[in-house]
N, C-alpha and C positions, 0 to 999 in steps of 0.2 A: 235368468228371468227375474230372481228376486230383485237383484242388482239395479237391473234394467227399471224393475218398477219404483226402484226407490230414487233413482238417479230423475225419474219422472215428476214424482212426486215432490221433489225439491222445487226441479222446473216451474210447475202449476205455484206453486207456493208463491216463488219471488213475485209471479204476476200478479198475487191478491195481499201481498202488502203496500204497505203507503205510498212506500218509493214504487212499486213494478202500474199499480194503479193509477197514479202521477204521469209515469210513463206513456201507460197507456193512454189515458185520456189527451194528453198533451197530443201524442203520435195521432187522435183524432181530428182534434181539434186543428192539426193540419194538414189533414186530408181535405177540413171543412174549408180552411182557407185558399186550397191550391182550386178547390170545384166552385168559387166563390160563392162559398154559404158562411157571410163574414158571422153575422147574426148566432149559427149553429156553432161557429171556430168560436168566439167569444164565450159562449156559455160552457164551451166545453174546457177550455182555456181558464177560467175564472175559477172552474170545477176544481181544476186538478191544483190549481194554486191554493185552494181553501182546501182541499184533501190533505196536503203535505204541512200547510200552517196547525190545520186543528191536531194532527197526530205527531205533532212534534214540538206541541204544548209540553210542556214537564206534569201539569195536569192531567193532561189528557193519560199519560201513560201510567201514572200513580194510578188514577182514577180505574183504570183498565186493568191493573195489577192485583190489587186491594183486595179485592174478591177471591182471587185465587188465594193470595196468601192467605188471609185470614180461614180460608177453608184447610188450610195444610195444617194449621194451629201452633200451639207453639216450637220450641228447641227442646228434644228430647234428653229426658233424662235417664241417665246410664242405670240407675239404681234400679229403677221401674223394669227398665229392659232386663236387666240379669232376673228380675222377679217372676218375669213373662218368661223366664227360660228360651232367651233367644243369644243363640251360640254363633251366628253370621251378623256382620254389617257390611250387606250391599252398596255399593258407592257406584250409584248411574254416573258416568262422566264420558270421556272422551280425550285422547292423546292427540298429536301430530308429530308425527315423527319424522326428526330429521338430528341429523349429526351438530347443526349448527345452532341447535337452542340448546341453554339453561333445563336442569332437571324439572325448576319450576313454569318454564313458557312452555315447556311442550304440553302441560296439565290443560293450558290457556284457562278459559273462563272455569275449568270444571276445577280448579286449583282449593277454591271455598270447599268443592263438596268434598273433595279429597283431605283437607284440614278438617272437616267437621268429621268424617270419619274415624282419624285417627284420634282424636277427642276423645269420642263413645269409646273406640277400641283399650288407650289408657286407662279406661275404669271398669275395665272391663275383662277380667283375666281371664287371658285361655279362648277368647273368643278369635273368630277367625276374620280378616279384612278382607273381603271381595270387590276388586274392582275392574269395571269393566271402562277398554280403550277404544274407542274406532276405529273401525275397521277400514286399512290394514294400517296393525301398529303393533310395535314389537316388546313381549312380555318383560324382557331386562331393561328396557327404556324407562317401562311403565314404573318396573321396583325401584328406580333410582334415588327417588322424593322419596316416597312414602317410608324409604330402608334409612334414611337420612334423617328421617321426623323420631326414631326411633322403634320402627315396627320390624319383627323382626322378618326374615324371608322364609321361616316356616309359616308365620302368622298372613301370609300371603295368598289369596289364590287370585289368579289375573286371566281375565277373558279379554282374547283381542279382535273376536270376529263381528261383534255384534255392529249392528247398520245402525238402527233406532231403537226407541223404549222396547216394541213388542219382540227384537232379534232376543235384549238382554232379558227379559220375562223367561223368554224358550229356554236362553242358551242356562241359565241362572236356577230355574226350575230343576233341573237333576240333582242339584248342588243342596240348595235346602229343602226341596220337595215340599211336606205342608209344613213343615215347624215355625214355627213364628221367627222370625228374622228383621232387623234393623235395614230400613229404606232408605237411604239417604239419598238427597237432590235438592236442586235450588226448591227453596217453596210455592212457586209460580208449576213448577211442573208435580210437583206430590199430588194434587187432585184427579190427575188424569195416569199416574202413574202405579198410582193406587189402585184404581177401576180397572186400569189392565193386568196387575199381577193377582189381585183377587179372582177374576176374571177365570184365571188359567188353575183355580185352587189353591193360591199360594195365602200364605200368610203373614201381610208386611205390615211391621210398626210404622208409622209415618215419622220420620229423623230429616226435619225439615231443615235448611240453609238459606244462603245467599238472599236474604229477605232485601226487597228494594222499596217498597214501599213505607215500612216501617221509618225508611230515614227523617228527618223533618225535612221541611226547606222552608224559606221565606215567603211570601207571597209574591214577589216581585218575580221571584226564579222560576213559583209555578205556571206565572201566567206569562211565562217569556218561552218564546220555541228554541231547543236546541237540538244536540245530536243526540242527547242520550234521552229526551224524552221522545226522542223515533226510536230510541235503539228499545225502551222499556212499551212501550205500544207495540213493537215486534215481536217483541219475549212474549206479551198477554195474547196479541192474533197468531203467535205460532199454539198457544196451547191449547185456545180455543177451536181453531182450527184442526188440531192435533186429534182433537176426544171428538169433532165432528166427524173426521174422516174413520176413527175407531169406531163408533158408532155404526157408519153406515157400512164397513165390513163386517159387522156382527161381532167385534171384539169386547166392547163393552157396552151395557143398557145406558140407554139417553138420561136417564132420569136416575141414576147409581149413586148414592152415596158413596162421597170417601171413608165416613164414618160409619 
């Protein structure tokens, strides 16, 4: 059932991003033409073309970003963390596994937050690296990088069941219960990942990464559409969507600080 509901949830998703909304309007808009309602095909048609141009501004998706990250704050510092007596650093990620990748493609995008972990963990003696794979993905896959970066396999604990944020909150909670512990993930998702592990009692530093916003760019690049400012306007409407749908299951308050 859970399965089921998240397999769901994905579904709903693709259709209220830029491309599934594009889709759909288009897919109207030629309904409107085939019942000739040229008038209604036009506007709906013009719709979905100005939907996929504005979100895939380079601006638009900075702009869409910005907020989250600058709520995640900065890149944590090890020294602070050992002061706060935090003995774990959680690394949200995600594997794919397969025989045929490199120890570092199977990481895929979660590769950053898996680097930014082992970071904190070098200054950080005697602390433990926890990281979670997607679900289904296999724990000596997972050790193959992180044992190669220098961390050792006692220094390891590797969860491979988890589905989304709220499976690793669950599955994570037994592991450091309340003691303050090291959060690491891209910065676009700490604000809503934060709200769900407090949520359930925990107590996470914010060990923020993968910042996109931060980069510069030129003006010409911002006001030009490409793929990666659909791909960074995806990242900002999955997390805002993400803490709306948390929200409306009761997992975390609307109005929560991360801080």
């Amino acid at each position: 059932m859970q399965y089921l509901l998240f397999v769901t949830k994905k579904l709903v998703s693709v259709m209220i991003y830029p491309v599934g909304i594009t889709w759909a309007l288009g897919f109207i808009a030629l309904m409107m033409f085939l019942k000739k309602r040229n008038r209604a095909g036009i506007v709906l048609l013009s719709a979905a073309g100005i939907t996929l141009l504005a979100f895939s501004l380079v601006w638009t998706g900075l702009a869409l970003l910005r907020p989250l990250e600058d709520e995640a704050g900065p890149y944590a510092d090890p020294a602070k963390l050992r002061g706060a007596g935090v003995e774990y650093i959680v690394v949200l990620g995600g594997t794919s596994f397969t025989n045929e990748m490199s120890a570092s493609d199977i990481w895929d995008r979660s590769v950053l937050r898996l680097l930014e972990g082992v970071r904190l963990w070098k200054d950080m003696p005697g602390a433990k690296l926890v990281l979670s794979g997607g679900a289904p993905s296999s724990a000596e896959v997972m050790a193959v990088l992180p044992m190669r970066l220098g961390v050792s396999r006692e220094s390891l604990i590797l969860e491979t069941r988890a589905l989304d944020t709220d499976d690793e909150a669950n599955l994570f909670k037994p592991i450091v219960s309340d003691a303050p512990f090291a959060l690491v993930t891209s910065a676009s998702h700490i604000p809503r990942a934060l709200r769900l592990f407090r949520s359930k009692g925990m107590n996470p530093w914010p060990c923020p990464c993968d910042f996109r916003a931060k980069r510069r760019q030129p003006l010409f690049v911002l006001l030009s559409p490409n793929a990666d400012g659909l791909y960074n306007s995806e990242i900002a409407l999955h997390e805002y969507y993400g803490r709306m749908f948390y929200w409306l299951k009761g997992l975390i308050a609307h109005t929560a600080q991360a801080y």
